[in-house]
TIGU-577885 format. One record per residue (C-alpha): residue number from 0; x, y, z; residue in one letter. Coordinates in pm, 1 decimal. Example, Ala and Ser with C-alpha at 12.3 -4.5 7.8 and 13.67 -1.06 7.14 Angstrom:
BEGIN
+-----+----------+----------+----------+--------+
| num |        u |        v |        w | residu |
+-----+----------+----------+----------+--------+
|   0 |   1230.0 |   -450.0 |    780.0 |      a |
|   1 |   1367.0 |   -106.0 |    714.0 |      s |
+-----+----------+----------+----------+--------+
***
This chain:
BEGIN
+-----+----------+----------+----------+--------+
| num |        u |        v |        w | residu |
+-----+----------+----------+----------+--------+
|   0 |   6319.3 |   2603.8 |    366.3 |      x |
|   1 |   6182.6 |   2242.1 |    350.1 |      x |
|   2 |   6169.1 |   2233.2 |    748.5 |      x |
|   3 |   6025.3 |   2554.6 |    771.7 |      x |
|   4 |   5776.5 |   2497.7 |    515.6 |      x |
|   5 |   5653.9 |   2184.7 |    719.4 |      x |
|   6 |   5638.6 |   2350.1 |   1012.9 |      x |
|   7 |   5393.9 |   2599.4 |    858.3 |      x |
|   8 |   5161.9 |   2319.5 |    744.1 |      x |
|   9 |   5159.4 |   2179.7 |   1082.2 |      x |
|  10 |   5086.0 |   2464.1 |   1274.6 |      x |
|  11 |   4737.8 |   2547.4 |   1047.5 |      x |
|  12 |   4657.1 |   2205.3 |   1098.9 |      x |
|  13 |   4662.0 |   2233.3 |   1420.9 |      x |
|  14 |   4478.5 |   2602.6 |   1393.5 |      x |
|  15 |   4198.7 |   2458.6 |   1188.5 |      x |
|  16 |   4143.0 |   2174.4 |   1394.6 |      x |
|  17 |   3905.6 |   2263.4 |   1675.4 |      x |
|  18 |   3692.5 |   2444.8 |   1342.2 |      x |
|  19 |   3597.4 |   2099.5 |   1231.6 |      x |
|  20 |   3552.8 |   1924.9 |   1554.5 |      x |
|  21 |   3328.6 |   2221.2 |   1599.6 |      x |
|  22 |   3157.6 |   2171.2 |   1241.5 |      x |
|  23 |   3104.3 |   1749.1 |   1423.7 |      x |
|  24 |   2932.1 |   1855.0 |   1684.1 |      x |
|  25 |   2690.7 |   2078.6 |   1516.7 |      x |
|  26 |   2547.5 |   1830.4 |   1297.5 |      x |
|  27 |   2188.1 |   1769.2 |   1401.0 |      x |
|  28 |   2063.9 |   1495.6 |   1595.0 |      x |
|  29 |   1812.6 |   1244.2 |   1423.1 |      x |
|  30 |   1530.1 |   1026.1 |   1485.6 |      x |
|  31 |   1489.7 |    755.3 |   1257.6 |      x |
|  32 |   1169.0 |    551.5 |   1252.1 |      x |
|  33 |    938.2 |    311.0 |   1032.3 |      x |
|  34 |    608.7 |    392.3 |   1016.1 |      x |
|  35 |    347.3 |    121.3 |    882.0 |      x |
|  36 |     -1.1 |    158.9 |    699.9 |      x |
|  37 |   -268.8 |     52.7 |    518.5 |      x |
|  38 |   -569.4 |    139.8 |    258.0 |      x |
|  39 |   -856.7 |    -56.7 |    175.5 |      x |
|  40 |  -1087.8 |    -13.8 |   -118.5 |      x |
|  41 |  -1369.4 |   -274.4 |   -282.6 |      x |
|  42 |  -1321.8 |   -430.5 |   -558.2 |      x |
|  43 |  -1445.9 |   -297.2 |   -881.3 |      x |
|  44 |  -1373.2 |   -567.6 |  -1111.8 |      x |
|  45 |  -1468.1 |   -960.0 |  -1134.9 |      x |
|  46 |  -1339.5 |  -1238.9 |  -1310.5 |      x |
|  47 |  -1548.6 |  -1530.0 |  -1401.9 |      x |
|  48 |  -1424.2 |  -1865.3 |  -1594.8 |      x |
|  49 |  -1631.3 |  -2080.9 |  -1747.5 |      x |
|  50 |  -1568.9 |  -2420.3 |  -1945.1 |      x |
|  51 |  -1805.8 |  -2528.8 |  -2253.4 |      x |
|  52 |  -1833.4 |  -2829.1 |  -2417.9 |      x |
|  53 |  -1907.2 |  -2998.4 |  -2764.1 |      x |
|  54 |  -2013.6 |  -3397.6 |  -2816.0 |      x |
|  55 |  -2067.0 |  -3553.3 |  -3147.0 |      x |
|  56 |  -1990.8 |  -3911.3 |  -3306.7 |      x |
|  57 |  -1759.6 |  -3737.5 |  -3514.7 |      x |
|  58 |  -1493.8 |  -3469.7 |  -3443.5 |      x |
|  59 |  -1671.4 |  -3241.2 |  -3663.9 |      x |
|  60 |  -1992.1 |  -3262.3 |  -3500.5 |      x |
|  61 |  -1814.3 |  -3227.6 |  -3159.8 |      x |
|  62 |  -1649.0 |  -2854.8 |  -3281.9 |      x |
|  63 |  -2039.9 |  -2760.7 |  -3433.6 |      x |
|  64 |  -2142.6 |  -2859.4 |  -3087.1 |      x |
|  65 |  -1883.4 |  -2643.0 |  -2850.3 |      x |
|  66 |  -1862.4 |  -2350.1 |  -3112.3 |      x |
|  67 |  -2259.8 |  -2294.1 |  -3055.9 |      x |
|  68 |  -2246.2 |  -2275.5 |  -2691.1 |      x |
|  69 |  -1952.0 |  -2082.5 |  -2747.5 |      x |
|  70 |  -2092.5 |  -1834.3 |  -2945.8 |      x |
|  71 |  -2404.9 |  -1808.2 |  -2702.5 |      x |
|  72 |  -2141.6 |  -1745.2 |  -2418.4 |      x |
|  73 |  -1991.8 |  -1484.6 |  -2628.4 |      x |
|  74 |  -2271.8 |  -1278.4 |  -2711.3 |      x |
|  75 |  -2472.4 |  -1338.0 |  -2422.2 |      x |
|  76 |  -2218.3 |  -1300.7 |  -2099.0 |      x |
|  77 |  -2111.7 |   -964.1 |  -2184.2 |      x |
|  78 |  -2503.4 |   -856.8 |  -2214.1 |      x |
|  79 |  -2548.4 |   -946.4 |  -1855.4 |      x |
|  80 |  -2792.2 |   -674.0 |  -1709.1 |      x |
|  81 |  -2605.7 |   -427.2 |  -1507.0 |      x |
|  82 |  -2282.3 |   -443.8 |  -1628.5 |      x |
|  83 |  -2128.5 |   -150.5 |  -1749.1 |      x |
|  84 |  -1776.1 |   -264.4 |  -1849.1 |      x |
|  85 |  -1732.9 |   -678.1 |  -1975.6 |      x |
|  86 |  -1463.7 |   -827.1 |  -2159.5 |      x |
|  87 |  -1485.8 |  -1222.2 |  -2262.1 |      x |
|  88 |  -1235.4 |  -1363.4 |  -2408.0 |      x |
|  89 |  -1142.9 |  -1769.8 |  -2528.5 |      x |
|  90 |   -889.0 |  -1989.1 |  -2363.4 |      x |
|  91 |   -732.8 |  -2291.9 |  -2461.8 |      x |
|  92 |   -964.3 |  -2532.8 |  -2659.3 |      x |
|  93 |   -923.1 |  -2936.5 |  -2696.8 |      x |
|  94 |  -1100.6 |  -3210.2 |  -2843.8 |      x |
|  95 |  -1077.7 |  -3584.0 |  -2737.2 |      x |
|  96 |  -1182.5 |  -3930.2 |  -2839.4 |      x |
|  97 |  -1453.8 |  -4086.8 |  -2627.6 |      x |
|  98 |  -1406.7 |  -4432.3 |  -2521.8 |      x |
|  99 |  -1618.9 |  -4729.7 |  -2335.4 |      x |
| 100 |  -1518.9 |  -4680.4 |  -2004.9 |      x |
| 101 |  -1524.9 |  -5078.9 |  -1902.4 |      x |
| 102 |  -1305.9 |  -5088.1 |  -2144.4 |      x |
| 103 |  -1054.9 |  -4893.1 |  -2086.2 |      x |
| 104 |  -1030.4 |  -5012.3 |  -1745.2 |      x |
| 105 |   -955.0 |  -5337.3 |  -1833.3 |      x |
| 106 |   -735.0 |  -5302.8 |  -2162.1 |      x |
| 107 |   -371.9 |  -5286.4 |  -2144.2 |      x |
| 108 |   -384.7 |  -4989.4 |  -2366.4 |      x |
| 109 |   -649.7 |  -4742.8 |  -2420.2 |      x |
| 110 |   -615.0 |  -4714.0 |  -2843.0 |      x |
| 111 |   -786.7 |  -5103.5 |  -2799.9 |      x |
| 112 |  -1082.4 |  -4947.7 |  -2742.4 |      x |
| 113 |  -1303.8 |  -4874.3 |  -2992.8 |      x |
| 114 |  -1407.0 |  -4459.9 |  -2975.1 |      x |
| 115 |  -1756.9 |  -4404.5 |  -2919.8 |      x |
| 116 |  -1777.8 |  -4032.2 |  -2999.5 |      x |
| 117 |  -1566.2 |  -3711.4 |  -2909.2 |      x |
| 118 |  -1537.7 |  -3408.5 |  -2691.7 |      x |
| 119 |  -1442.7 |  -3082.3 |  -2794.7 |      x |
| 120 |  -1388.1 |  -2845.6 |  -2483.3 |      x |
| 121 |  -1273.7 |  -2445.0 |  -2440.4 |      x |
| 122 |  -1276.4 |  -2221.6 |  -2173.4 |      x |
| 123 |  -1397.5 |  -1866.0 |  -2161.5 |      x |
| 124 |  -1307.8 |  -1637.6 |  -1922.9 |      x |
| 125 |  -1548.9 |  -1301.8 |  -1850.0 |      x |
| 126 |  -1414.6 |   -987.8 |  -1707.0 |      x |
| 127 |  -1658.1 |   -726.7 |  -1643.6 |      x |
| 128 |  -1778.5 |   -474.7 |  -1352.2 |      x |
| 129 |  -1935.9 |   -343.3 |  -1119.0 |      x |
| 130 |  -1756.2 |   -635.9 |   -873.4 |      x |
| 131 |  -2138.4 |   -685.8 |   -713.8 |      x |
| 132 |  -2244.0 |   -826.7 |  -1061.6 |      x |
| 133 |  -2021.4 |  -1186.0 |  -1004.3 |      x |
| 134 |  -2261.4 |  -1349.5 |   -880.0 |      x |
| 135 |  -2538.6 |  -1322.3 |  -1154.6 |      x |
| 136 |  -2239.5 |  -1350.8 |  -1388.3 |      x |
| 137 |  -2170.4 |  -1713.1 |  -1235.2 |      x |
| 138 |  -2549.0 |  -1781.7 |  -1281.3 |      x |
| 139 |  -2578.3 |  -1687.1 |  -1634.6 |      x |
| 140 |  -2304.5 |  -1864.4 |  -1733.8 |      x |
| 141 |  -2483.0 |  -2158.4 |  -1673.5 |      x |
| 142 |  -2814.6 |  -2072.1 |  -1867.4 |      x |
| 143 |  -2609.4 |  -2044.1 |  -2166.9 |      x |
| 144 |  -2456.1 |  -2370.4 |  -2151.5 |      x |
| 145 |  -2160.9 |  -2401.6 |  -1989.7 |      x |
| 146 |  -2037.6 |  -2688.2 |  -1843.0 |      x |
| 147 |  -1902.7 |  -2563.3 |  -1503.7 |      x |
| 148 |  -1822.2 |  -2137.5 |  -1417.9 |      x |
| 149 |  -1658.0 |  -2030.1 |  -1114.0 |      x |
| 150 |  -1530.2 |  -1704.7 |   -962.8 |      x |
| 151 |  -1192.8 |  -1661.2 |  -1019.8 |      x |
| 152 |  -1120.4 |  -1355.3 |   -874.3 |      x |
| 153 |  -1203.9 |   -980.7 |   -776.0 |      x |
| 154 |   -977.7 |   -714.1 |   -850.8 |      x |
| 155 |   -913.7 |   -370.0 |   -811.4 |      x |
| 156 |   -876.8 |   -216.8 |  -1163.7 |      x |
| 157 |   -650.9 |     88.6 |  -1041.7 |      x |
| 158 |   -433.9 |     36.9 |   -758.4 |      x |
| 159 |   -215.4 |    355.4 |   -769.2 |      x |
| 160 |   -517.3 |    550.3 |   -532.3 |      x |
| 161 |   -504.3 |    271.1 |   -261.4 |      x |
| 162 |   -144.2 |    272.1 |   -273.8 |      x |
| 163 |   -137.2 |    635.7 |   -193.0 |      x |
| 164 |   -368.0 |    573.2 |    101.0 |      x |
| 165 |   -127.6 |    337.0 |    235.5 |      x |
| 166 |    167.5 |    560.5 |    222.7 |      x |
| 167 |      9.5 |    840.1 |    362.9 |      x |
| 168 |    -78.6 |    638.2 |    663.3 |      x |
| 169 |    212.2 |    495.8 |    710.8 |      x |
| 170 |    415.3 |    872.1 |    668.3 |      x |
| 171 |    120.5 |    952.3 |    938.7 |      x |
| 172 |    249.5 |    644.9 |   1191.0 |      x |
| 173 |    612.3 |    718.0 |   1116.9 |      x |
| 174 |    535.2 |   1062.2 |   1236.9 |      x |
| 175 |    341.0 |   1008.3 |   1548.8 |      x |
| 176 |    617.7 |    799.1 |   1672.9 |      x |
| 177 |    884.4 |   1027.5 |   1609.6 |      x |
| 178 |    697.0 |   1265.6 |   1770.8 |      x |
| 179 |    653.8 |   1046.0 |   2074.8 |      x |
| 180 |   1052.7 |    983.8 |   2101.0 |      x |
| 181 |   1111.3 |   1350.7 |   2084.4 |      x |
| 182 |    921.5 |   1415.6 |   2312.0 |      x |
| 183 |   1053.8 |   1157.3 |   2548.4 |      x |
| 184 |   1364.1 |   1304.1 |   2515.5 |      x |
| 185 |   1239.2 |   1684.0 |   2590.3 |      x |
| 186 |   1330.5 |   1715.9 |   2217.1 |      x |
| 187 |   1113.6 |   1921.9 |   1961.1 |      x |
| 188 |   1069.2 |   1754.5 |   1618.5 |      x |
| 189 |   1264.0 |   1911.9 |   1324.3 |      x |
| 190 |   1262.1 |   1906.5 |    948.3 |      x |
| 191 |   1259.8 |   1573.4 |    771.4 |      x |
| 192 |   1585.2 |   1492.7 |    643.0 |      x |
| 193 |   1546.3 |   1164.7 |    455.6 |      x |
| 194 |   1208.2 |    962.8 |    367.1 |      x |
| 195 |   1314.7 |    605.1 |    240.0 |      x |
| 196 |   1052.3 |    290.0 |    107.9 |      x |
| 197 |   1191.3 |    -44.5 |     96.0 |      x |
| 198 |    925.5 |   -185.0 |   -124.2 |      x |
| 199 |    886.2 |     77.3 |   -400.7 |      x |
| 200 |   1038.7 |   -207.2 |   -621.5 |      x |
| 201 |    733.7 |   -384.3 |   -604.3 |      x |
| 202 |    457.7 |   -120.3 |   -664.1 |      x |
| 203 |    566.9 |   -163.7 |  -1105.1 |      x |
| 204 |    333.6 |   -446.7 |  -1131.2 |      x |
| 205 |     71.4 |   -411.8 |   -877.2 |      x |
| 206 |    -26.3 |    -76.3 |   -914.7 |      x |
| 207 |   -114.8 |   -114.9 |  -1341.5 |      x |
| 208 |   -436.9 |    -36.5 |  -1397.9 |      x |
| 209 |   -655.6 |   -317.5 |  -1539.8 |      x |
| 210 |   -817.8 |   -227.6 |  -1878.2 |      x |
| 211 |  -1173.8 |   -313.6 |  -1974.7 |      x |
| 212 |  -1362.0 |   -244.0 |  -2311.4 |      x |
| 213 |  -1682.8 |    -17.0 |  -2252.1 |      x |
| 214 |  -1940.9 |   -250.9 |  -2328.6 |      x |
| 215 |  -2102.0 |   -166.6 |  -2687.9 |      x |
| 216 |  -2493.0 |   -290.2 |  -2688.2 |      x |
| 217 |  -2587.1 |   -466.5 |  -3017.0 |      x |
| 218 |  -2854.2 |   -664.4 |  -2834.2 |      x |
| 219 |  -3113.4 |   -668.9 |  -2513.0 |      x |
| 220 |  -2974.9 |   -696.4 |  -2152.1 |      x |
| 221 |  -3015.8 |  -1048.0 |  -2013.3 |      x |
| 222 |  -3095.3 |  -1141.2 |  -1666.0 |      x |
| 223 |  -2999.8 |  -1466.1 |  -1567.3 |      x |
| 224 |  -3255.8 |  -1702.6 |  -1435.7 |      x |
| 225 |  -3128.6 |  -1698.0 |  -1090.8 |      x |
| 226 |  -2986.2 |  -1390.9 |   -965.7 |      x |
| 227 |  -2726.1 |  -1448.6 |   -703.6 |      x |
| 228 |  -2562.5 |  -1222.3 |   -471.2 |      x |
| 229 |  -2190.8 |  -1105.6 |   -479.0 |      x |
| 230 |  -2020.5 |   -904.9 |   -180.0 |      x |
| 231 |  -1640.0 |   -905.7 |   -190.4 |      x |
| 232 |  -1425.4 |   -830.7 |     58.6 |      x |
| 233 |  -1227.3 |   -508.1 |     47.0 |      x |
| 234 |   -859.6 |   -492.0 |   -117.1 |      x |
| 235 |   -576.5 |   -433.7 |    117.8 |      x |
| 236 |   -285.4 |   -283.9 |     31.2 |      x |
| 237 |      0.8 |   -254.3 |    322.1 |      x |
| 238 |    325.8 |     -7.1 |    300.4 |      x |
| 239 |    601.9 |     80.3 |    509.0 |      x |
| 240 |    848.6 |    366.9 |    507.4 |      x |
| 241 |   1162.0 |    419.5 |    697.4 |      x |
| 242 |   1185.9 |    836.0 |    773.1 |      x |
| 243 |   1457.5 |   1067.8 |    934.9 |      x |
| 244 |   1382.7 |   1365.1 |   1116.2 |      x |
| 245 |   1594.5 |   1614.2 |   1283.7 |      x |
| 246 |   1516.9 |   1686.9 |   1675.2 |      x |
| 247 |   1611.2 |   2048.4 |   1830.2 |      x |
+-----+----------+----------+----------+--------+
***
């Protein structure tokens, strides 16, 4: 019964197998590509930093100093005229001892000079839009009293949109090409059977959406005393997918 029973399997093995070589060749033949795009948007969003300073014989009379041309940036930058979002906010702050400079050149420590006075300094950092309004930004800055401002940056407050662009350009690319092969081939482009992106892991931090207060007017608009222009370059954002499409 045992050989018998054997020879039973056997013979359906063999029965069944020209079913699945038949079920191997019917599987549909592929095209894979990468396709590659891009979307570019301007900037909507500026950052300027700006560094204040205090001086006073005392360190006392150095904080007075810094915390009034503090306070002027405060109030003042976010009142820029033609803003309609700002945001300033203080960075780190330090205050040092002021020494003859002769001195300190030729002493074998510093603390043997006597201090002349001290220096309190802070940085403030402005973040406001439209992007076009850097320039004035920069320029007002220094009306209020800040020791040095510079543009740090322009971003793009909501990247998600651009991003989108990008991949539907690069689906478009991936698609022309595939259609080109298929072609090639005397092949007629099927149904897409897989759609793959090797950088999704990095879209988490670049496409967050920067957040900036509404600006609420408790005083007049200020124009700065020398208006200067600001034209950024557009944002670029690149992507690349990998997609599989059946060819008939």
């Amino acid at each position: 019964m045992k050989t018998l029973t054997c020879i039973t399997a056997l013979v359906l093995a063999a029965a069944s197998a020209p079913a699945f070589a038949q079920d191997r060749i019917a599987e549909p033949s592929t095209i894979i590509v990468t396709g590659e795009g891009m979307g570019e948007a301007q900037p909507d969003v500026f950052v300027v930093d700006a560094a204040a300073q205090g001086r006073g014989a005392t360190q006392a009379e150095a904080l007075r100093a810094l915390a009034g041309v503090q306070a002027r940036l405060l109030d003042g930058w976010p009142r820029l005229e033609g803003l309609t979002q700002a945001e300033a906010t203080t960075g780190a702050t330090s205050i040092e001892p002021r020494r003859d400079p002769q001195c300190e050149e030729n002493a074998r420590r510093e603390e043997h000079c006597a201090v002349l006075g001290y220096v309190a300094s802070t940085a403030i950092s402005l973040r406001g839009a439209p992007a076009e309004r850097a320039g004035d930004a920069l320029s007002l800055a220094s009306d209020l009293g800040a020791n040095s401002a510079r543009l740090d940056e322009y971003v793009l407050s909501n990247r998600q949109a651009l991003r989108e662009s990008a991949n539907r350009a690069a689906f478009e690319d991936a698609r022309r090409q595939a259609t080109l092969l298929a072609e090639a081939s005397g092949q007629r482009l099927g149904r897409i059977v897989r759609i793959q992106d090797p950088s999704a892991a990095r879209y988490n931090s670049d496409d967050e959406a920067t957040q900036i207060d509404e600006i609420v007017v408790t005083g007049s608009r200020i124009r700065p005393g020398v208006s200067l222009e600001a034209a950024p370059d557009a944002v670029g954002v690149s992507a690349r997918i990998t997609v599989v499409f059946e060819i008939e």
